[in-house]
N, C-alpha and C positions, 0 to 999 in steps of 0.2 A: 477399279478405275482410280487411279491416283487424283491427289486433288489438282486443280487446273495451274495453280503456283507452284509447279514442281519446281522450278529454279530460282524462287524467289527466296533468299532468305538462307539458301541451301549452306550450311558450313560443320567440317567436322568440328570446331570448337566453341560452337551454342549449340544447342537443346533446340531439335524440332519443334515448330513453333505448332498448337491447336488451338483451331479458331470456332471449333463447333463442329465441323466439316470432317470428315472421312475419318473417324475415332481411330478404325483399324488400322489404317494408313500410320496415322500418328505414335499409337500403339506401340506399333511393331517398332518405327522409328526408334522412338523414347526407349524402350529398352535395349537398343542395340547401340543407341548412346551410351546409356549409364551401365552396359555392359564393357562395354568400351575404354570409360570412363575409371572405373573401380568394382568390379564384380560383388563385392561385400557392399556397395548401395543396392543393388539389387536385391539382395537378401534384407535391408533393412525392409524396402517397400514390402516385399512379399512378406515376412516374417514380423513384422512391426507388430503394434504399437511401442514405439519406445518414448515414456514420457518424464524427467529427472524426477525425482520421487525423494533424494536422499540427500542432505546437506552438503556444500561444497566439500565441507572436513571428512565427509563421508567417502568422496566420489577417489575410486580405483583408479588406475590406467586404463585398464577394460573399460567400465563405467565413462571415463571421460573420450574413449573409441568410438562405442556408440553412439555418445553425443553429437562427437562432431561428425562421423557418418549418417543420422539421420539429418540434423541439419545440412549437411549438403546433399542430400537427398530431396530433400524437401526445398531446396535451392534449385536445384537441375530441374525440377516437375515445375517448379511456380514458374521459373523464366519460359517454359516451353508453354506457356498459354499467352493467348491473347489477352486484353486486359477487359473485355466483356466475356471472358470465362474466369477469372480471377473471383468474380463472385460469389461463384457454387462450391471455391474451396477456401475461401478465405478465414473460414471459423475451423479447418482443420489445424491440431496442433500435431501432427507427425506424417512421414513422407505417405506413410498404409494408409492413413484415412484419407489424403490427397486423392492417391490412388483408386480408392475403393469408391470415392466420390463420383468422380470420373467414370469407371467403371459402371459403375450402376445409375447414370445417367445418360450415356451412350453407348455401351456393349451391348448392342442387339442379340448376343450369343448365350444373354445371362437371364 
């Protein structure tokens, strides 16, 4: 059953909104967003933790990629929460443990 605001909110360019309600619904959603979106955020989430480790004098092209693919990763998952879900991920620093937050909060499958 979809959640009852199917049309509220609905657009291809924000991030399905989760308000606690129908995880799987949202789920599927969110990833067919930021598949959407950029296929290599996907892999940041599933594939993460990515956290800078190494001095700016340090950082690659590579290095400064993943940067700003996890940070907009992690941009795409916070705007698609409601702000009384905002709480349970708020002390994550990378899109994976957003994710995995989430995930093992609401995946009934897990």
């Amino acid at each position: 059953m979809a959640p009852l605001n199917l049309e509220e909110g609905q657009s291809i360019y924000h991030p399905p909104k989760f308000d606690g309600k129908c995880y799987w619904w949202w789920k599927a959603r969110m990833h067919d967003f930021i598949m959407a979106e950029d296929c290599e955020l996907w892999d940041i989430i599933c594939d993460g933790p990515f956290v800078p480790i190494k001095t700016i004098e340090e950082y690659t092209e590579a290095y400064k990629k993943a940067l700003k693919k996890n940070a907009r990763a992690k941009k795409i998952l916070v705007y698609g929460l409601e702000p009384n879900e905002y709480d349970r991920i708020s002390t994550c620093d990378t899109a994976k443990k957003i994710w995995e937050a989430l995930k093992i909060a609401y995946d009934e499958t897990t």
